[in-house]
C-alpha positions in Angstrom: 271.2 30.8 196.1 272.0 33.9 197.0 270.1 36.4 199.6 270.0 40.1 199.1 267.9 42.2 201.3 266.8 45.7 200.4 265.9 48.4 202.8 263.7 51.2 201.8 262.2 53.7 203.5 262.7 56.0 206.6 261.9 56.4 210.0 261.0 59.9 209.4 258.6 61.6 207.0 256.8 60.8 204.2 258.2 59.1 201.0 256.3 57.8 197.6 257.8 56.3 194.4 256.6 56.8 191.4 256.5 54.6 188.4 259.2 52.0 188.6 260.9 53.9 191.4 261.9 50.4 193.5 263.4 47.7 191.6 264.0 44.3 192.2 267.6 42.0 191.0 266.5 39.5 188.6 265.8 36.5 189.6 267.8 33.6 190.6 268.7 36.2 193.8 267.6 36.4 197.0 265.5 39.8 197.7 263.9 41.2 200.4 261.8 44.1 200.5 259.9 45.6 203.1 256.5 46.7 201.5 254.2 46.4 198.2 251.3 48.1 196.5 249.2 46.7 194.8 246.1 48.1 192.7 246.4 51.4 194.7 246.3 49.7 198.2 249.1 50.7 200.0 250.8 48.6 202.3 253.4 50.3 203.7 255.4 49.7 207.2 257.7 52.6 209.0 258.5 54.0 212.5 256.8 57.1 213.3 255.9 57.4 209.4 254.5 56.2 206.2 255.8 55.2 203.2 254.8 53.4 200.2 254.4 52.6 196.2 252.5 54.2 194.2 250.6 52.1 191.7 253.0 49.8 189.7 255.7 51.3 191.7 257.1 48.4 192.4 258.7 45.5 189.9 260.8 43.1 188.7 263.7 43.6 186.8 263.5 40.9 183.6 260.2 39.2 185.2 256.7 39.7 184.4 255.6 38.5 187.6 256.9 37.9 191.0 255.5 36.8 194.7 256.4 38.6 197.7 256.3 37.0 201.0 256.5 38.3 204.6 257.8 36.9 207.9 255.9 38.7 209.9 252.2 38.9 210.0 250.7 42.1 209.1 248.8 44.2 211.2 245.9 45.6 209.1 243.9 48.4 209.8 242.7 50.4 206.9 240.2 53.5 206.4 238.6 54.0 203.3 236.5 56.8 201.3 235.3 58.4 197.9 237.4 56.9 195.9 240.3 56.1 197.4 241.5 53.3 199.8 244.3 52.6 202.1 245.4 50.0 203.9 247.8 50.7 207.0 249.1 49.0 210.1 251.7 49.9 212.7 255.3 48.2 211.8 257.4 46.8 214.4 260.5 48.9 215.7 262.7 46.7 212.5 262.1 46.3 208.9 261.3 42.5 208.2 263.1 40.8 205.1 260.9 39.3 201.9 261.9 36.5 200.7 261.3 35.8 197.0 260.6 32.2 195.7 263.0 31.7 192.5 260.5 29.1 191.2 257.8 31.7 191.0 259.8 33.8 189.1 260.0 31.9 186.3 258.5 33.7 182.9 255.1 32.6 181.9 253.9 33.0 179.0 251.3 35.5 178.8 248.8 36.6 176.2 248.2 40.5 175.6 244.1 40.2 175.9 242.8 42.0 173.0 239.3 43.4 174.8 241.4 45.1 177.9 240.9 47.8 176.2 237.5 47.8 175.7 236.9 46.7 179.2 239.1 49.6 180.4 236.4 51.8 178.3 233.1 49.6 179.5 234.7 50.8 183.0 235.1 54.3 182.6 232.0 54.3 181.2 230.3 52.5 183.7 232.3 54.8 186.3 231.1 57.5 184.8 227.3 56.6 184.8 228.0 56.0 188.9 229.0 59.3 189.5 226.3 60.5 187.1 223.7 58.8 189.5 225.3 59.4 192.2 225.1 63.4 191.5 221.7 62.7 190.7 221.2 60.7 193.8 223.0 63.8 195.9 220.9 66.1 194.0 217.3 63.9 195.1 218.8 64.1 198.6 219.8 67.6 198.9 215.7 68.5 197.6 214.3 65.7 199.7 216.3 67.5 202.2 214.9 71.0 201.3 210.8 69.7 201.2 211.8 68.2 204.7 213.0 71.4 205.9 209.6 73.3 204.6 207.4 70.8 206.1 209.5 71.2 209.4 208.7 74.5 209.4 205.0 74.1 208.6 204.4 72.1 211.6 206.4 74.0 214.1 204.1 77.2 212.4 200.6 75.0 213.0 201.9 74.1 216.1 202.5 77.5 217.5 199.4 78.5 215.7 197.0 79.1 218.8 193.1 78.6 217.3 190.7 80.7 219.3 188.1 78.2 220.5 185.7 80.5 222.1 185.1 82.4 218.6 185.1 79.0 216.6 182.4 77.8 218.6 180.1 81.1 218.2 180.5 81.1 215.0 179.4 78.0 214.7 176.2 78.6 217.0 175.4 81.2 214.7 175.4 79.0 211.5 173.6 76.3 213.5 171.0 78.8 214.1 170.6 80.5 211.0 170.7 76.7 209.7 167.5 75.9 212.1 165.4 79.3 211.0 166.3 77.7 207.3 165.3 74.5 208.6 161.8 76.0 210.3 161.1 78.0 207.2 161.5 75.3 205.1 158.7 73.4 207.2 156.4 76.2 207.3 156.6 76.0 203.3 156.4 71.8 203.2 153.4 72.1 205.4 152.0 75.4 203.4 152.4 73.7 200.2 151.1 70.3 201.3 148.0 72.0 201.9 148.3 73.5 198.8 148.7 70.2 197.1 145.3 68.5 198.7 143.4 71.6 197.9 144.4 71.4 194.5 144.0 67.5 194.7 140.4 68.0 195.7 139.7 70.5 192.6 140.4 67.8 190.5 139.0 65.4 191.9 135.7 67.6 191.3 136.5 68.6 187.8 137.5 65.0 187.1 134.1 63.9 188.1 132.7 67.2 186.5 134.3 65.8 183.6 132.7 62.5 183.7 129.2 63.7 184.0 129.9 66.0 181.1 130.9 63.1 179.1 127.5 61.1 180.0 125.6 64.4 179.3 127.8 64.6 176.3 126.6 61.4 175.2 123.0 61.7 176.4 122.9 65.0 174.2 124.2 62.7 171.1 121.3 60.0 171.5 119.0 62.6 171.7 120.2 65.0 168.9 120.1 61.3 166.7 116.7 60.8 167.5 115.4 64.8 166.9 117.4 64.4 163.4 115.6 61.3 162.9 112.4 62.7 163.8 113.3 65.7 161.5 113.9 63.8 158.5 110.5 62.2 159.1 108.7 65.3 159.8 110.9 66.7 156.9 109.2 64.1 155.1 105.5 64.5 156.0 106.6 68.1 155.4 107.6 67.7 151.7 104.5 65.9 151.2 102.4 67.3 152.7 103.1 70.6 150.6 103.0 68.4 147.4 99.5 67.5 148.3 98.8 71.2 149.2 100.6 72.5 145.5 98.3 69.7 143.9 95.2 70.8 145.3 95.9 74.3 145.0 96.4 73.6 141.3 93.2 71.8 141.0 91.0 75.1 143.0 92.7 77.2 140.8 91.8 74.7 137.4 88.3 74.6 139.0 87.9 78.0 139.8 89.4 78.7 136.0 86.7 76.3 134.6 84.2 77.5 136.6 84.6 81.4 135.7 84.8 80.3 132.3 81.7 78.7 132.6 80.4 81.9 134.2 81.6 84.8 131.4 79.9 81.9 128.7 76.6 82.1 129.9 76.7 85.5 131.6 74.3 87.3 128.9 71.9 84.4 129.3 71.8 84.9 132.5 71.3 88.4 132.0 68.6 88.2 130.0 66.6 85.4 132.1 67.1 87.9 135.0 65.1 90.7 133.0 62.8 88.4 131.6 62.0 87.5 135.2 62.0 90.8 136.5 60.0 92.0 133.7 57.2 89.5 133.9 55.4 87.5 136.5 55.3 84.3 136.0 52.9 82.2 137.9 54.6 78.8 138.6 52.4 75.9 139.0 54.0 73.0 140.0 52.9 69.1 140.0 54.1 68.0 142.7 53.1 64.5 141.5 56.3 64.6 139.8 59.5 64.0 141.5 63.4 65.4 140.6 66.2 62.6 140.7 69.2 65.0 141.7 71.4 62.0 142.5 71.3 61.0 138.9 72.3 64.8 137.9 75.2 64.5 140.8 76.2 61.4 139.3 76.7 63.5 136.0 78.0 66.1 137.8 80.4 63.9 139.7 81.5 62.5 136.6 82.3 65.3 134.7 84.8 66.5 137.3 85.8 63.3 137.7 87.1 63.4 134.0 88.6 66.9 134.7 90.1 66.0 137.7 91.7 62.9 135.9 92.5 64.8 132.7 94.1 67.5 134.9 96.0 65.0 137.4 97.6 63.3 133.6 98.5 66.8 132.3 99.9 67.8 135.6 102.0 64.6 135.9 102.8 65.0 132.4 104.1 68.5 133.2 105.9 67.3 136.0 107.7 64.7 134.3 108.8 66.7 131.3 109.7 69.0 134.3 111.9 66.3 136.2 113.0 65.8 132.4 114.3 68.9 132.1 115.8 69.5 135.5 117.5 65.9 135.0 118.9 67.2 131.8 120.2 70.4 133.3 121.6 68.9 136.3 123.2 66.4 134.2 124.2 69.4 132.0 125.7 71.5 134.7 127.1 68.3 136.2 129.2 68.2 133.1 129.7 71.8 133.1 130.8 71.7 136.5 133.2 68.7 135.8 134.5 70.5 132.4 135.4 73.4 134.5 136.9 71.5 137.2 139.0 70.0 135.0 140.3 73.5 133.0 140.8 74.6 136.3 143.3 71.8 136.9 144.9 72.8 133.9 144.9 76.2 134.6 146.5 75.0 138.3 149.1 73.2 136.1 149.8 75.6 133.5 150.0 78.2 136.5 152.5 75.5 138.6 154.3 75.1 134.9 154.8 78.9 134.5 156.1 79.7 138.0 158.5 77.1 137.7 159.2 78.2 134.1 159.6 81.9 136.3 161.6 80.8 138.9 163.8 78.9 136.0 164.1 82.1 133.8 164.9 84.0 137.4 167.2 81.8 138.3 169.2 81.8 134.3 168.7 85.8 134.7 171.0 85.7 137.7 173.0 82.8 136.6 173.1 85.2 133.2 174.0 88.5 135.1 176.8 86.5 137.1 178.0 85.4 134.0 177.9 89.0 132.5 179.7 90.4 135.3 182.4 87.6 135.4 182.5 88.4 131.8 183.3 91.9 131.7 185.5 91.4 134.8 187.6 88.5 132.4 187.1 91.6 129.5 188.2 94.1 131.7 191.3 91.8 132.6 192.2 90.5 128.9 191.9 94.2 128.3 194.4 95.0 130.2 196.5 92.0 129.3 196.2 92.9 125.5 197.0 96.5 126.9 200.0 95.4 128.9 200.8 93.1 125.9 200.9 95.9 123.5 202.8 98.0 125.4 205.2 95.1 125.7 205.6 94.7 122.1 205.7 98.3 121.7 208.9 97.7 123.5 209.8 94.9 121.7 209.0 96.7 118.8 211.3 99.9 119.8 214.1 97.4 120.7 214.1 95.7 117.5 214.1 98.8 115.9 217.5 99.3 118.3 218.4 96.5 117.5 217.9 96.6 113.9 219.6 99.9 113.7 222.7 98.5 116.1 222.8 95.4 113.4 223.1 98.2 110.0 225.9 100.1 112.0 227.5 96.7 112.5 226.7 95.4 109.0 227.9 98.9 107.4 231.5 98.6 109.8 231.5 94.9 108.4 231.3 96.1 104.9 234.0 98.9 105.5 236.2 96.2 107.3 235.6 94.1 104.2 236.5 97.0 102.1 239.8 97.6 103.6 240.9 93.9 103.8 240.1 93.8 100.1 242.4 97.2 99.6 245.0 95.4 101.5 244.7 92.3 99.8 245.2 94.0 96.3 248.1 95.9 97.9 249.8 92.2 98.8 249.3 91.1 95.5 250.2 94.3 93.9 253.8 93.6 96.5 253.9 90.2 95.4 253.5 91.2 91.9 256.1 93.8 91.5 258.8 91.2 94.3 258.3 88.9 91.1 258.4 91.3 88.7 261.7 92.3 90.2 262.9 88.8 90.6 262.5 88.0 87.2 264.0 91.0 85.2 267.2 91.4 87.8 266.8 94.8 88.5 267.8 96.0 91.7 268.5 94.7 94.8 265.6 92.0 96.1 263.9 93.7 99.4 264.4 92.3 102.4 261.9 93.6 104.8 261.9 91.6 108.1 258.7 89.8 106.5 259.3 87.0 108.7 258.7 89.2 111.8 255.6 90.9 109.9 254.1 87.5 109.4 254.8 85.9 112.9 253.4 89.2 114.3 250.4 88.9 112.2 250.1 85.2 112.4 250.4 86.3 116.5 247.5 88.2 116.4 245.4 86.1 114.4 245.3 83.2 116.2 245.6 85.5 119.6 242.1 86.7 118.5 240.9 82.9 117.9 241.4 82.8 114.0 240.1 86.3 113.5 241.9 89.2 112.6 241.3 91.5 115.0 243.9 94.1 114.4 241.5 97.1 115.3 239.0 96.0 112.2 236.6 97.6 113.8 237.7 101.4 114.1 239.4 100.8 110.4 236.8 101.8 107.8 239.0 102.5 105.2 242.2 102.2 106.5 242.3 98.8 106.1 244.2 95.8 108.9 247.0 97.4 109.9 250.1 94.8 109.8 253.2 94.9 112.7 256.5 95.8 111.6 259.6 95.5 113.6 260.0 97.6 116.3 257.2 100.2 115.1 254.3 98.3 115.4 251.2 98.8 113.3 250.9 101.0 110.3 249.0 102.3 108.0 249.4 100.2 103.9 251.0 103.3 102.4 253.5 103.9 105.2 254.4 99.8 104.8 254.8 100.2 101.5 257.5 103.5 101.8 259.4 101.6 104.9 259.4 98.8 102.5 260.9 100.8 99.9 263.8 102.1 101.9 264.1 98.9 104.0 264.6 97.3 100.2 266.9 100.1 99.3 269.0 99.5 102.7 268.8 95.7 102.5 270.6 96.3 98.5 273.2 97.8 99.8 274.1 95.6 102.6 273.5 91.9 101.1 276.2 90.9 98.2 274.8 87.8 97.4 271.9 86.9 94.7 270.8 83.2 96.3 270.7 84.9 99.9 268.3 87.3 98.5 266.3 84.8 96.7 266.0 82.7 99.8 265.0 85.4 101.9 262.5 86.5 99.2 261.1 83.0 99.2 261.1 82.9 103.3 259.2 86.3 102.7 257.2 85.0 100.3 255.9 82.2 101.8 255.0 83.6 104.5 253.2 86.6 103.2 251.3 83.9 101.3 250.3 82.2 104.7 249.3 85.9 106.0 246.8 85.9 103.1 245.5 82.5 104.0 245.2 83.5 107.7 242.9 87.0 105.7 240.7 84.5 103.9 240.1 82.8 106.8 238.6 85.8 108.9 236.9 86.7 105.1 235.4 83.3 105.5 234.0 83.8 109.0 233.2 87.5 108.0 230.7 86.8 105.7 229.7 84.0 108.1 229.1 87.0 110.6 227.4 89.2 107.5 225.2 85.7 106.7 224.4 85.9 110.6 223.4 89.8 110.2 221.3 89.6 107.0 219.3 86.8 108.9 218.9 88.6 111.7 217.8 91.8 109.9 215.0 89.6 107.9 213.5 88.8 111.1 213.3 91.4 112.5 212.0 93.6 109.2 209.4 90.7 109.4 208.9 90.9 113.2 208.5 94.8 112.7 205.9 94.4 109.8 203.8 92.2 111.8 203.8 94.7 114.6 203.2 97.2 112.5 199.7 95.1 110.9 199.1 94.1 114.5 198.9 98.1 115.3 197.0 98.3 111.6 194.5 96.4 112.8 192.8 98.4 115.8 194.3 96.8 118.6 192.6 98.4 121.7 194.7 101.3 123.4 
């Protein structure tokens, strides 16, 4: 086994690898270096210097893994800070040799770990949420800091703060004092109004018992007003009857004293006479005195007869009484019913008059509901008026575009009519062409013409279908003119001019070709397509009078959608 020893480093200075900057033989060699690094730690060794890997600075040639060994002990002494480490000892005076087991270096077979990855990320991440709180952390500490500086400088200001105790201490005198004048008033007034209080407790006191003897009076005064009211109604009583007895006996002097001066103006002239007769004569009375006058017995007559008069005047006074009790029974009970008759037509006159002021406030109430009504009413007037008026206006302007419109249509109809016109001309010129080519044909005279007819018809064909099927050769400015047809190199031209280039083209084209079956087979080429031109023209005929159908439909509405604005305006529309 073989030992190779490897010296890096210096005595002086500084020196770092980088990645893979200090390689190691493969194994099955001896090898001994003088320092690693491992996961950033450096562990370096020098004289009067450092010197070191960086991280994976140091490897094995054809070996994932290796073991390095030392035979001397290590003197560690290491310092540390925000992220970053080191680890460092002083090195003897001479570099030591590692010695590198060859059974360690054996390959292993090792598994790539599929979440290093992600736990590189979970790392960063979680690094990063570190330094997060830790900023947040230096942050707290730098305002902890702050508020600690603050209250420092509170206290050393209420600390040098010098309170003056002398003024403190009159000023509170002076509030105690003005507290104990509060404090004396406030006694003078409990004292005042407690006096007050038994004062006023002793006047009612005496109007409480004032009150009580009012009561017993009260109710003295009651027994004894129920006893004069009884006495009343008795004397009331004796009263009433009292005058009865006086009324009857005053009827009976009166009947008496009638009867008796009745009896008086009978026998008035008797007595007359008897008084004259007496005072006339003398008359010399003798009188028996043996015989006695019974005046009881002419008493008892007396007696008797009034007796009877008294009785007969007692039955026709209680006779008149009764039927007088009769009547005032029958008038109470008359007025009783009169009274309850109008008592009840004056409920019904309270009803009819509750009926009718409801009926009022009911007709009140439907007059305003009515006037609301009439004013939303001629508000909704007022605003279909001046819809209908916007309306009209509107169809006035419908009206005045249709008429636009229908004027626009005639021009177009009338240019339709001349563009028909002229396709027809031109039409009868083809066939008048075709004619007189057959014509020729047959009877052998002259030279067949050979117009470039296949360049008339591929131009026309061109601009047929350029136009989507429609001849469109400038129908539209052609009145009369009719479509105007390319020709080689000269473009469109009028029918008359075709017809004279024609001519001389056919004169030219005599001249020049020699033999009868080219000229038939160009007259046939021609021919044929000439014939197709004038299927191409009866297809934009056919979708011509399609347009014209189109128009004359269009016109119909519109004369009827003119006539019925025209009846609508008839018909007194509001302006």
């Amino acid at each position: 086994m073989a030992s190779h020893s490897y010296r890096i480093g210096s005595s002086h200075g500084v020196r770092n690898f980088s990645s893979c900057s200090a390689v190691v033989p493969k194994p099955g060699t001896h090898s001994n270096v003088s320092a690693m690094t491992y996961c950033g730690v450096v562990l370096g060794c020098g004289y009067r210097g450092l010197w070191g890997f960086g991280s994976r600075s140091l490897c094995v040639v054809g070996s994932p893994r290796m073991a390095l060994g030392c035979r001397w002990p290590l003197r560690i002494g290491g310092s540390f800070g925000y992220r970053a480490g080191g680890l460092c000892g002083p090195s003897p005076p001479c570099i030591s040799t590692v010695t590198v087991n060859e059974n360690l270096l054996t390959p292993l077979n090792l598994e790539i770990n599929p979440n290093a990855q992600c736990v590189k990320q979970q790392e960063k991440e979680q690094i990063k949420c570190l330094n997060n709180k830790f900023a947040a952390f230096i942050d707290k500490v730098h305002f902890l800091e702050q508020q600690n500086k603050l209250l420092e400088t509170k206290w050393q200001f209420y600390q040098n703060h010098e309170f003056c105790q002398g003024n403190l201490e009159e000023l509170f005198q002076g509030y105690i004092q003005t507290l104990r004048r509060v404090n004396e008033y406030m006694e003078d007034d409990a004292g005042r109004l407690t006096l007050e209080l038994n004062h006023v407790q002793e006047q009612l006191e005496g109007f409480k018992k004032k009150y009580e003897e009012e009561l017993a009076l009260g109710a003295t005064a009651e027994n004894e007003l129920v006893l004069l009211k009884k006495d009343i109604d008795s004397a009331y009583l004796r009263k009433s009857d009292l005058e009865a007895n006086v009324e009857l006996l005053t009827r009976e002097i009166t009947f008496l004293r009638s009867l008796y001066e009745e009896a008086v103006c009978c026998h008035v002239p008797e007595i007359w006479i008897l008084q004259s007769q007496i005072s006339e004569t003398s008359v010399v009375v003798k009188m028996d005195n043996s015989r006695e006058l019974n005046m009881d017995v002419v008493v008892a007559e007396i007696k008797a007869q009034y007796d009877d008069i008294a009785s007969r005047s007692r039955a026709e006074a209680a006779g008149w009484y009764q039927t007088k009790c009769e009547e005032m029974k029958a008038t109470v009970i008359q007025q009783s019913e009169n009274l309850r008759k109008s008592k009840d037509e004056l409920n019904k006159l309270n009803r009819l008059i509750q009926r009718l002021t409801a009926e009022v406030e009911n007709a009140k109430q439907q007059c305003s509901k009515l006037e609301a009504s009439i004013a939303e009413a001629e508000q909704q007037g007022e605003a279909a008026l001046s819809d209908a008026r916007c309306k009209l206006t509107g169809l006035e302007e419908a009206l005045q575009k249709a008429k636009q419109n229908m004027a626009w249509l005639l021009r177009e109809y009338q240019k339709l009519m001349n563009s028909k016109l002229g396709l027809d001309v031109e039409i009868a010129t083809y066939h008048k062409l075709l004619e007189g080519e057959e014509s020729r044909l047959c009877e052998g005279m002259g030279a067949v013409t050979s117009v470039n007819w296949a360049s008339v018809g591929v131009a026309f064909l061109g601009v047929s279908r350029s136009q989507g099927g429609v001849i469109s050769g400038n129908l539209g400015s052609t009145v009369s003119q009719g479509v105007k047809f390319p020709q080689p190199d000269e473009g469109f031209k009028e029918d008359q001019e075709a017809a004279g280039v024609g001519e001389k083209v056919r004169d030219t084209n005599s001249k020049t070709f020699s033999s009868s079956m080219c000229q038939s087979a160009t007259f046939e080429r021609n021919r044929t397509l000439i014939r197709r031109g004038l299927r191409e023209l009866q297809s934009a005929l056919d979708q011509k009078s399609l347009l014209w159908i189109f128009a004359d439909g269009c016109k119909v509405g519109l004369e009827k959608r003119y006539l019925s604005l025209e009846a609508k305006d008839n018909s007194g529309w509001p302006n």
